[in-house]
N, C-alpha and C positions, 0 to 999 in steps of 0.2 A: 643171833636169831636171824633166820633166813625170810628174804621179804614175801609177804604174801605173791600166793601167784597171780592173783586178779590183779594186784598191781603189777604186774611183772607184764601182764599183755598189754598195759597202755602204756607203758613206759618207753621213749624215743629220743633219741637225742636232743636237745632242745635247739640246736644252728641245723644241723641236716636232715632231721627227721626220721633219717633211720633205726633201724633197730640196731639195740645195745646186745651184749654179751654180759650175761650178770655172772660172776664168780664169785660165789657164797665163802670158797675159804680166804680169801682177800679184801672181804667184804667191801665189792667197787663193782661199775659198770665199767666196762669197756669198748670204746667204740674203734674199731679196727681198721675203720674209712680213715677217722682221723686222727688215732694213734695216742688216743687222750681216754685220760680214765678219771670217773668220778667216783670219790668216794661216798659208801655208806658210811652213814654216821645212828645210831644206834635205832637201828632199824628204819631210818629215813635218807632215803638217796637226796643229795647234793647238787640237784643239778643246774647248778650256774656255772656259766662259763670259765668266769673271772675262777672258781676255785676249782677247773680241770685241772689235770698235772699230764704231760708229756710221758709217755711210755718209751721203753728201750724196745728193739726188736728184739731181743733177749725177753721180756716180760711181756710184747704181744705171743710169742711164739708159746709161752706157757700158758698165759690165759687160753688160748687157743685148745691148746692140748691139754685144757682141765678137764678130766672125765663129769664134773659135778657142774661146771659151767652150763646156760642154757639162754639163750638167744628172747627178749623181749619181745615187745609186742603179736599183731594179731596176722600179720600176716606167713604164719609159717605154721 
């Protein structure tokens, strides 16, 4: 299940405060400053630090180029 969008515009990194990249078919955000992805877990994003996981530049480059992918928060 894909997360609501009103959560999707408050939704920000929780160390830098930018805005995430949410990819619904991987169910995770993605922060592409710092190369760390947080998983959803059923239909509730995860965001603590301690359980980020490090991304490959192989799997930023895809996130990226997900057509279904869409960028958090309010400033965009």
């Amino acid at each position: 299940m894909a997360l609501d969008s009103f959560l999707l515009e408050l939704l920000e990194d929780p160390l830098d405060h930018g805005a995430l990249l949410y990819v619904p078919s991987k169910d995770l955000l993605f922060n592409p400053r710092r190369l760390i992805a947080y998983e959803v877990r059923d239909s509730i994003p995860v965001m603590l630090p301690d359980e980020a996981r490090r991304v490959s530049d192989e799997e930023a480059a895809a996130f990226n180029d997900d057509p279904d992918a869409r960028l958090t928060g309010t400033a965009h």
